[in-house]
N, C-alpha and C positions, 0 to 999 in steps of 0.2 A: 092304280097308276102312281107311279115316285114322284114325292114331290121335287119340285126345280127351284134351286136357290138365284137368285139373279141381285146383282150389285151393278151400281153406276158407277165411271171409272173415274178415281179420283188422282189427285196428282198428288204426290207424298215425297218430300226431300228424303234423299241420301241418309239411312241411320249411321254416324260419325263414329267406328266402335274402339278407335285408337287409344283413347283413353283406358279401355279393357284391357290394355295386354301393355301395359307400365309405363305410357307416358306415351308420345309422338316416337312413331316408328319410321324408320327412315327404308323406305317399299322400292325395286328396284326390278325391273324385268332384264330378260338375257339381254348384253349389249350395254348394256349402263354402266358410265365410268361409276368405279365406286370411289375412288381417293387416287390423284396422280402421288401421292406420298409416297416414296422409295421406301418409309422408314416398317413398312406394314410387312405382315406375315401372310399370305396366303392360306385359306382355308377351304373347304368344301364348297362348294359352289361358285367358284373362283376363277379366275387367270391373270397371267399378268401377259400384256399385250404392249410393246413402246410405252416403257414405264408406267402405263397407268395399269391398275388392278381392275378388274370389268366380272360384273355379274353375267354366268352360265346357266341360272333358275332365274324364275322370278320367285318372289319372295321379300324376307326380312333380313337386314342387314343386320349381322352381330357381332360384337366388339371383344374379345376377352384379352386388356392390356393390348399386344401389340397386332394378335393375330384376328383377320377378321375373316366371318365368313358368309354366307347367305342361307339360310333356313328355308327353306321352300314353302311354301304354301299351299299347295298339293301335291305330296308325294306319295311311296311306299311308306311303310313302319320300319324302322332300321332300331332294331333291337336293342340296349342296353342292360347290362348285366344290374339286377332288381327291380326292374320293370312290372309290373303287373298287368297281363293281360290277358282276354277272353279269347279263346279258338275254338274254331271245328275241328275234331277227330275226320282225318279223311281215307286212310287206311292206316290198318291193323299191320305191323310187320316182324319179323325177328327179334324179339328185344324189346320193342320200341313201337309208338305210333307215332305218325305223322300229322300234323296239325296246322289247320289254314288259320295265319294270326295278320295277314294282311301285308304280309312282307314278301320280298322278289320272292321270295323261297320259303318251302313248305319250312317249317320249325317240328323240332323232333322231343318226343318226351320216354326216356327212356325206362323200360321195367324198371329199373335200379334206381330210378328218381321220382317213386310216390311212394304213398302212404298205403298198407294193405287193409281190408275192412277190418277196424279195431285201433288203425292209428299204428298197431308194433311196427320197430322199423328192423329190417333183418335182411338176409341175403335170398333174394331171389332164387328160388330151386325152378327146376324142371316143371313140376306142377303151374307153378302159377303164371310159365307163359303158357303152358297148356290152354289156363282160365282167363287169359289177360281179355278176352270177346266180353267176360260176365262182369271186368268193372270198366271195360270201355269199348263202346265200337262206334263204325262210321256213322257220322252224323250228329253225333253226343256233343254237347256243348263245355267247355268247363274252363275253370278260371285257373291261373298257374302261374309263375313268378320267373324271370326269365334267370339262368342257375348261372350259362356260359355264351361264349358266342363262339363257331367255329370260322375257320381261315378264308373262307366264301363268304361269309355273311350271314347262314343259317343260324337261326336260334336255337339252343338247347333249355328245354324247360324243367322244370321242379315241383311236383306239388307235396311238399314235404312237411303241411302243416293243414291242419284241421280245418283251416280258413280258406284253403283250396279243395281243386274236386269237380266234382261232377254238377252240372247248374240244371236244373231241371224245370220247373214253372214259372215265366216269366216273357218278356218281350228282350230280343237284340235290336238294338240298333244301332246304323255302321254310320261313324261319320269321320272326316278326316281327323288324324294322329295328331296334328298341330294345334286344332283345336282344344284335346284337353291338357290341362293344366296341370303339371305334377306338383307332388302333395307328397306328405308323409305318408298319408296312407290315403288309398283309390278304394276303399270298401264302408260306405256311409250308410245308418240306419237314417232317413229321413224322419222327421216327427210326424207327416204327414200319413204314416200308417205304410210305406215303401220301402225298400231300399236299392242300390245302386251300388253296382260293379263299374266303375270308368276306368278301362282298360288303357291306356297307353300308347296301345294300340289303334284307338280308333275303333275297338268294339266297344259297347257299352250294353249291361245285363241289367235291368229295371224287373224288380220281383216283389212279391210278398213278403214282409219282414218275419223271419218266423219267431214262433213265441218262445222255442226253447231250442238251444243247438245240439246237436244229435252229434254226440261225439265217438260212438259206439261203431257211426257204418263208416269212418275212416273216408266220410268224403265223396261214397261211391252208391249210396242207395239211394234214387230219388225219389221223393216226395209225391206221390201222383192223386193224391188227397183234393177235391173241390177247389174251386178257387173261389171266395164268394164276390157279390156283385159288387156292395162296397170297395175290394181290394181292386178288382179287373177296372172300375173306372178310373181310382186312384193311381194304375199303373198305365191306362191308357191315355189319363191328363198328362202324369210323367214324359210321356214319350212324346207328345205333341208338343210340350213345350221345350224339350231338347229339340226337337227339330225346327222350333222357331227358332231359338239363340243358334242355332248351326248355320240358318239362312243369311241369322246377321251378322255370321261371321263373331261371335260373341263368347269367351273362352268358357271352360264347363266346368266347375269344378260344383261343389256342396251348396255354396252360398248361391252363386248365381244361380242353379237350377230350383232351389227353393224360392226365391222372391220372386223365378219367372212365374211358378206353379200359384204361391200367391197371389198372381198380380192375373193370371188366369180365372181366379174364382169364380167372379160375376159372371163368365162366358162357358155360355156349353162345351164340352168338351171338343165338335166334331166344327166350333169354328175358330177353335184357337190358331188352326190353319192358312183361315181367308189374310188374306195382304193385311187391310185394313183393322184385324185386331190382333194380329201377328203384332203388326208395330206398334199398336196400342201397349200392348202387355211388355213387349221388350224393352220400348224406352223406358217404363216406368221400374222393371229390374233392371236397367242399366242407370238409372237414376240415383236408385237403391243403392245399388252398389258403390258409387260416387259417393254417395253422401258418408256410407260407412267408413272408405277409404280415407276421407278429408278429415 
């Protein structure tokens, strides 16, 4: 018979997480005057209605000089040319595969923009879309940098560097695109014995850090070697305490998801979950955090 966990219901304030994302954020849903100011530019998420400027998202209101506009707070992924981020292959096509990276429309990554196994880079022949199934097909997960953006909004992607490829052993998990925090770079060895892909997208790749990089398979042979039990817990704390910071609405980037994982230690793995030590471990990296900032 399973055992049954059972808690008394506790009453717990509002976690405050404005402070995370650079100060007092000024929050708006559709229909909110944002500035009767004439002197404003319109921007995305925007109108102008009887001189006043009014939010069409809810969201985050944002300033650059004169032009303002509203960032949403649950949306698609809308692409930017250097972007890093994690997709599904979801068919195989002429040229090209097609890739679900969390945006209105599939993202396309075309023969002519990867690496072949070995890293050479050269002109695509006949043969190797013949082979294009044997370094990717439906389902395959992989990391890639976004190269272009086409006249619809489609993403074109690139993996034209050793650091992308094919992602093999590990856990995804999807959480919204605003949440993470861009960075010079989205590819982190944790000290923790992990590391982490946080896509831009809103995927995020939590795996095994490996001990040497295999620069031979060009990216495209994976790894199907044990995982042992050490690494599989380490990677399944990881993932539990991204989904607590996700709950609190808490930005992701290196620093935050390490002091959550810290601050998780004392607690089993399977209740970093429960309400009550969710917010336990979040305030205390959100604390962290503060304090390093100050």
């Amino acid at each position: 018979m399973a055992a049954v966990t059972m808690r008394l219901p506790a009453a717990r304030a509002p976690l405050d997480s404005s402070a995370l994302r650079g100060g007092e954020k000024h929050l708006v849903a559709p229909g909110d005057t944002i500035t009767t100011d004439t002197g404003y530019m319109r921007g995305h998420g925007t109108y102008v209605e009887d001189d006043k400027l009014i939010a069409s998202v809810a969201g985050v209101v944002e300033r650059v000089n004169k032009l303002v506009c509203v960032r949403a707070l649950k949306a698609r992924y809308n692409g930017e040319i250097g972007d890093i981020v994690v997709g599904r292959i979801t068919e195989v096509q002429q040229k090209r595969w097609k890739v679900e990276t969390n945006s209105r429309l599939d993202s396309v990554l075309l023969l002519s923009s990867i690496n072949l196994p070995g890293g050479e880079l050269r002109r695509k022949s006949a043969e190797d879309e013949l082979a294009m199934r044997d370094y990717l097909q439906e389902g395959d997960l992989i990391s890639a940098e976004v190269q272009s953006i086409f006249s619809d909004g489609a993403v074109s992607l690139h993996t034209r560097s050793l650091k992308y490829g094919k992602l093999a052993q590990g856990v995804l998990v999807q959480v919204s695109p605003s949440l993470v925090k861009r960075q010079k770079t989205h590819f982190h060895d944790l000290p923790c014995g992990a590391s982490v892909i946080l896509g831009n997208n809103g995927f995020i790749w939590i795996y095994p850090t490996p001990e040497q990089k295999d620069d031979e398979a060009g990216g495209y042979t994976a790894n199907l070697e044990p995982v042992l039990l050490s690494d599989r817990e380490v990677i399944s704390r990881l993932r539990n305490c991204i989904v607590a910071l996700v709950t609190h609405k808490i930005m992701l980037f290196d620093t935050s998801i390490l002091y959550c994982y810290e601050a998780s230690l004392p607690h089993q793995i399977k209740d970093i979950l429960k309400p009550e030590v969710t917010e336990e471990i979040v305030l205390e990296a959100r604390q962290r955090l503060l304090d390093s900032e100050g």
